[in-house]
C-alpha positions as CSV (number, residue, x, y, z in Angstrom):
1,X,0.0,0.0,0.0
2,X,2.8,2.2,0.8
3,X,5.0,1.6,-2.3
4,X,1.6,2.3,-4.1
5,X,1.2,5.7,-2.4
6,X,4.5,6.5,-3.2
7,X,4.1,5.5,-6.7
8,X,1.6,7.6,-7.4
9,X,2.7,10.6,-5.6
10,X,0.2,10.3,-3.6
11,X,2.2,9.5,0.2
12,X,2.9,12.6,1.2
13,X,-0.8,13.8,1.0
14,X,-1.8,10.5,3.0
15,X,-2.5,10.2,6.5
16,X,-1.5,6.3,7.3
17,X,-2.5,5.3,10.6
18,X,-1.3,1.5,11.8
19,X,-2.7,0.2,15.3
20,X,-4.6,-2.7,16.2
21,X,-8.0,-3.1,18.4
22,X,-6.5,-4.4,21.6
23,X,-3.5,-6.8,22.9
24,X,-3.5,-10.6,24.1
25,X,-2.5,-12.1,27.3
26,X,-0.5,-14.4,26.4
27,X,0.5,-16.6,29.9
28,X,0.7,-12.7,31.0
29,X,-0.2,-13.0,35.0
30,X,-1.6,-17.0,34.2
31,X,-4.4,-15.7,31.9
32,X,-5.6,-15.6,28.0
33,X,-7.0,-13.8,26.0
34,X,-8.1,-10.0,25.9
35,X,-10.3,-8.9,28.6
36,X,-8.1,-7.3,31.0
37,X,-7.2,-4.0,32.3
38,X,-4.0,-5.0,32.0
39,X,-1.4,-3.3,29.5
40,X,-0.5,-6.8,27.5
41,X,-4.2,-6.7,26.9
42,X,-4.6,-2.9,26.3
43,X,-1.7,-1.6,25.1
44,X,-1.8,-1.5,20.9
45,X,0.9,0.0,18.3
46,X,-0.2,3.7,17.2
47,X,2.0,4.6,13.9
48,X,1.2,7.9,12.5
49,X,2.1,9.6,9.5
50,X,1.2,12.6,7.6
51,X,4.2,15.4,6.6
52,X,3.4,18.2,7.8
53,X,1.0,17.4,10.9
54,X,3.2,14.4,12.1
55,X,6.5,15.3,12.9
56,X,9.1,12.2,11.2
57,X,10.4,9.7,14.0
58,X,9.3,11.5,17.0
59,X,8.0,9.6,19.9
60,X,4.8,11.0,21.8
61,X,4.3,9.8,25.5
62,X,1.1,11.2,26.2
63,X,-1.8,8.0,26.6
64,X,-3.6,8.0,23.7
65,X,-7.5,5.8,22.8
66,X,-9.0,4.5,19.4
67,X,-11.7,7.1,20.3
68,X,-8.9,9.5,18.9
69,X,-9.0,8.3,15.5
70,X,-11.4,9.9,14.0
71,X,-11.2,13.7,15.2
72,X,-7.6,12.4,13.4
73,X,-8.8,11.5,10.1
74,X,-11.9,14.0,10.3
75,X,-8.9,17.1,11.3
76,X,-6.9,15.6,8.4
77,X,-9.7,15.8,5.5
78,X,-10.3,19.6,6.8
79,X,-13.8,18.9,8.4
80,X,-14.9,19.7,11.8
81,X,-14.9,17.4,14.6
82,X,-18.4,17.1,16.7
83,X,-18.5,18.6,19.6
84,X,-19.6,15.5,21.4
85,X,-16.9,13.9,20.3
86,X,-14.9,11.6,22.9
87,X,-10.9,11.9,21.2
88,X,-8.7,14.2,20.2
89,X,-5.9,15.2,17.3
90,X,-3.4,13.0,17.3
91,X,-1.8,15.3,15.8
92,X,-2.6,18.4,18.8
93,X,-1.5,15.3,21.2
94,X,1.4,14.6,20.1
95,X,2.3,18.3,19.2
96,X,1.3,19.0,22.8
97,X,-1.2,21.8,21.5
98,X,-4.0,20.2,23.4
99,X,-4.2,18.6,26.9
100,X,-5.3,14.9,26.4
101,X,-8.2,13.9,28.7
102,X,-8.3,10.8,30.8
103,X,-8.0,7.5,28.4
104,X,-11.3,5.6,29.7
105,X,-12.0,2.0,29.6
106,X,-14.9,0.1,30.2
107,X,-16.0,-3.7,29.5
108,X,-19.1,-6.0,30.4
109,X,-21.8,-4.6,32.8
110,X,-23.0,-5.4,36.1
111,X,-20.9,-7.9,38.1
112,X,-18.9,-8.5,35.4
113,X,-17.3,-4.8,34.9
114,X,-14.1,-3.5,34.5
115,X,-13.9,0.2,34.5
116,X,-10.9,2.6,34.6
117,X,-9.0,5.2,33.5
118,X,-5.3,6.1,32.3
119,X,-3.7,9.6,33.5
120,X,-0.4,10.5,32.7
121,X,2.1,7.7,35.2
122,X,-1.1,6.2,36.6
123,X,-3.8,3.2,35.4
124,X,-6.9,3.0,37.8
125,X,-9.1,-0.1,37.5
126,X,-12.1,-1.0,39.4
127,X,-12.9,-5.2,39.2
128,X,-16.3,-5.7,39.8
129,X,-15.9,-9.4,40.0
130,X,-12.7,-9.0,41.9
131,X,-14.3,-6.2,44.1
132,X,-11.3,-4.7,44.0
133,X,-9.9,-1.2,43.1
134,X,-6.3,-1.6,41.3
135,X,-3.8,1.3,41.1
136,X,-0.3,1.1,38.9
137,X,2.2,3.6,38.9
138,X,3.0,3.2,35.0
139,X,6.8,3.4,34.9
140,X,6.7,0.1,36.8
141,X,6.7,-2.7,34.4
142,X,5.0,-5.3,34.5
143,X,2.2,-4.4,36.7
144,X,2.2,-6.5,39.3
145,X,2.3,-3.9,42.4
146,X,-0.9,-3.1,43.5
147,X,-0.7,0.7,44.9
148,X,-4.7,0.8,45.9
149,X,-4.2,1.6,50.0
150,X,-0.9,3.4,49.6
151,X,-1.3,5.8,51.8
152,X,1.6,8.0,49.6
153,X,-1.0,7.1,46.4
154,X,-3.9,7.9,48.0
155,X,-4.5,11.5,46.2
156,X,-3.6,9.9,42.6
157,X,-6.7,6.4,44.0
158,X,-8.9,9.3,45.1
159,X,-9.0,11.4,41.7
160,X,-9.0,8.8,39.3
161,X,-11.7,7.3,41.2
162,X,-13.9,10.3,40.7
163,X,-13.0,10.8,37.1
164,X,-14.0,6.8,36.7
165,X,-17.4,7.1,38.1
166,X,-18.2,10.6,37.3
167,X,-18.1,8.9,33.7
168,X,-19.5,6.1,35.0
169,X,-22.6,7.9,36.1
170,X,-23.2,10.0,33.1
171,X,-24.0,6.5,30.6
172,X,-26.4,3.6,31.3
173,X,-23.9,1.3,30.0
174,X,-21.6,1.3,33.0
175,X,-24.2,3.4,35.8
176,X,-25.1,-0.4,36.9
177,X,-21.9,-0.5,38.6
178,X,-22.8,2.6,40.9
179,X,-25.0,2.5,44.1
180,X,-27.3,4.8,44.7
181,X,-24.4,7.1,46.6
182,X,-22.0,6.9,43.5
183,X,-20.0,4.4,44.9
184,X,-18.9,1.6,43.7
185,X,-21.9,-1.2,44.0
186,X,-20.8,-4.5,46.2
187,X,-21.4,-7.7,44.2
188,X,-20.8,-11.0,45.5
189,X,-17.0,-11.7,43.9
190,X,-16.8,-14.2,41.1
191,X,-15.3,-17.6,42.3
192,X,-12.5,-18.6,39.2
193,X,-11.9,-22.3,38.5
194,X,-8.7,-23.9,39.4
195,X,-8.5,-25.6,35.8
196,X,-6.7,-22.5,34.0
197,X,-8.6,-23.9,30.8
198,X,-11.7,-23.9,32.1
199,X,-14.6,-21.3,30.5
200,X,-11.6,-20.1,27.7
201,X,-13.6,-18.4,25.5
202,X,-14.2,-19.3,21.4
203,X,-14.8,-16.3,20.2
204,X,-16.8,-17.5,16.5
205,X,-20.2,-19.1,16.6
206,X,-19.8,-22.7,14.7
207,X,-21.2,-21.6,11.5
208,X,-18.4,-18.9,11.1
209,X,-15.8,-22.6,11.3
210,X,-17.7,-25.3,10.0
211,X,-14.7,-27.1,8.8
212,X,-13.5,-28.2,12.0
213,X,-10.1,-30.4,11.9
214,X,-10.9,-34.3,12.7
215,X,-9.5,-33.9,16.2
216,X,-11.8,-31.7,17.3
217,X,-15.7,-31.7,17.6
218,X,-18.8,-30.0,18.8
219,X,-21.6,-30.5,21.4
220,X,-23.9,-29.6,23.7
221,X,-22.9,-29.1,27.0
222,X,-25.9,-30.9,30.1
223,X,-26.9,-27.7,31.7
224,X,-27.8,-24.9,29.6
225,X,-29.0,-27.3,27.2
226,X,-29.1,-24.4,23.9
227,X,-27.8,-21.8,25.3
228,X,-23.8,-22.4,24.2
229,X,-22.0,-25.2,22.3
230,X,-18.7,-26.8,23.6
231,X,-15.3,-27.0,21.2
232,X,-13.4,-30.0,22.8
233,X,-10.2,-30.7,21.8
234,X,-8.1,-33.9,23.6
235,X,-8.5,-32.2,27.9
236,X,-9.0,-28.3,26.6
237,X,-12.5,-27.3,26.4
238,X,-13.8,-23.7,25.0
239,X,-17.1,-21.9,25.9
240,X,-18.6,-21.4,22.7
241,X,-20.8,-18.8,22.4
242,X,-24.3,-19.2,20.8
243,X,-25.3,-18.7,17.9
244,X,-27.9,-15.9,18.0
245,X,-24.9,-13.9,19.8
246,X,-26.4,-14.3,23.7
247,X,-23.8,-14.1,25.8
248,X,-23.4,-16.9,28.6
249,X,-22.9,-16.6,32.4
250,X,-20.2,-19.2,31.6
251,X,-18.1,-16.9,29.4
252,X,-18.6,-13.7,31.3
253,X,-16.9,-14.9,34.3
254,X,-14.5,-16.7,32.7
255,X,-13.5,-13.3,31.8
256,X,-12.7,-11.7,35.2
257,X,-8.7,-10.6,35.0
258,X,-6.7,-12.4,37.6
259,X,-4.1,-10.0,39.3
């Protein structure tokens, strides 16, 4: 695509953007998969270039979202951005034109949410299944120090906290994870198998892989009869989930992040 571009004299009035939707676990703190707060799960490549709003080789440290794609692309064509709009310019971020706002995440609902937010050297997380607030200090890699009850991090707990369920508040996505003080709401906290393969999630109904190789097959698990299929393979078994799209208790907390 590049060579292309360049062929046609066409590169240097091209913004190319290369990232990716999210990261894996891969064994990362005994877990697979994607749904995690944590940064092998989160953290994506963000490659941007266009001369003359992108300056060449430079390195931006500011915490950046997906959300800031397209005031990118819609700053880059010459139209405006909507005022509701969640990102910002890359190109203001990484110019440092424009302060970035909290980088917000949010996934499942209920007892199964994980909220939190990124500012600057700090990742706040609230585990809904873990009941359990996490705080990292982001120059420590890998995160496996838990800052929550620091007394010394207490200010940086306290205002990502607020910013978290101030957010949390204003959408009826993520409100049902709130009490009726603005709290965080106490859930009873998911139990995780011991079998690290248990409730690993397929992610493809079986009509999207029909062909199937010979050592593996489909069925029906005994409870839920209909609700979810089951992919065994030799002792590894995968939640499957249905095939209208319903998700199952199963693969929800299978899903809980393990810290």
């Amino acid at each position: 695509m590049l060579g292309a571009l360049e062929a046609s004299g066409e590169l240097d009035r091209t913004l190319v953007v290369f990232s990716a939707d999210h990261g894996e676990l891969l064994g990362d703190f005994g877990c697979f998969g994607k749904r995690s707060f944590h940064e092998a799960s989160q953290r994506v490549p963000l490659l941007a270039s266009l001369p003359g709003r992108f300056r060449r080789n430079a390195v931006c440290a500011s915490p950046a979202s997906l959300v800031d794609l397209l005031p990118t692309f819609l700053s880059a064509a010459g139209l405006p951005v909507p005022p509701d709009c969640d990102g910002t310019d890359l190109a203001d971020i990484a110019q440092g034109t424009r302060r970035r706002t909290p980088v917000l995440f949010h996934y499942a609902r209920g007892k199964d949410a994980i909220l939190g937010a990124v500012v600057g050297r700090w990742k706040y997380a609230w585990s809904a299944p873990d009941q359990r607030e996490f705080l990292f200090d982001r120059r420590e890699m890998p995160e496996r120090r838990n800052r929550a009850g620091e007394a010394a991090a207490e200010p940086a707990l306290a205002r990502l906290r607020r910013v978290v369920q101030t957010r949390a508040a204003a959408h009826t996505s993520s409100r049902d994870a709130l009490d009726r003080t603005g709290g965080w709401r106490t859930f009873r906290p998911v139990r995780m198998p011991t079998d690290p393969d248990a409730e690993l999630i397929y992610q493809d109904p079986p009509s999207a892989s029909p062909e199937l190789p010979p050592e593996f097959h489909l069925e029906y698990p005994r409870k839920n009869e209909g609700k979810f299929f089951r992919l065994l393979a030799r002792q590894h078994q995968a939640v499957v989930p249905p095939p209208d799209g319903q998700p199952s208790r199963a693969a929800q907390s299978g899903s809980s992040p393990k810290a």
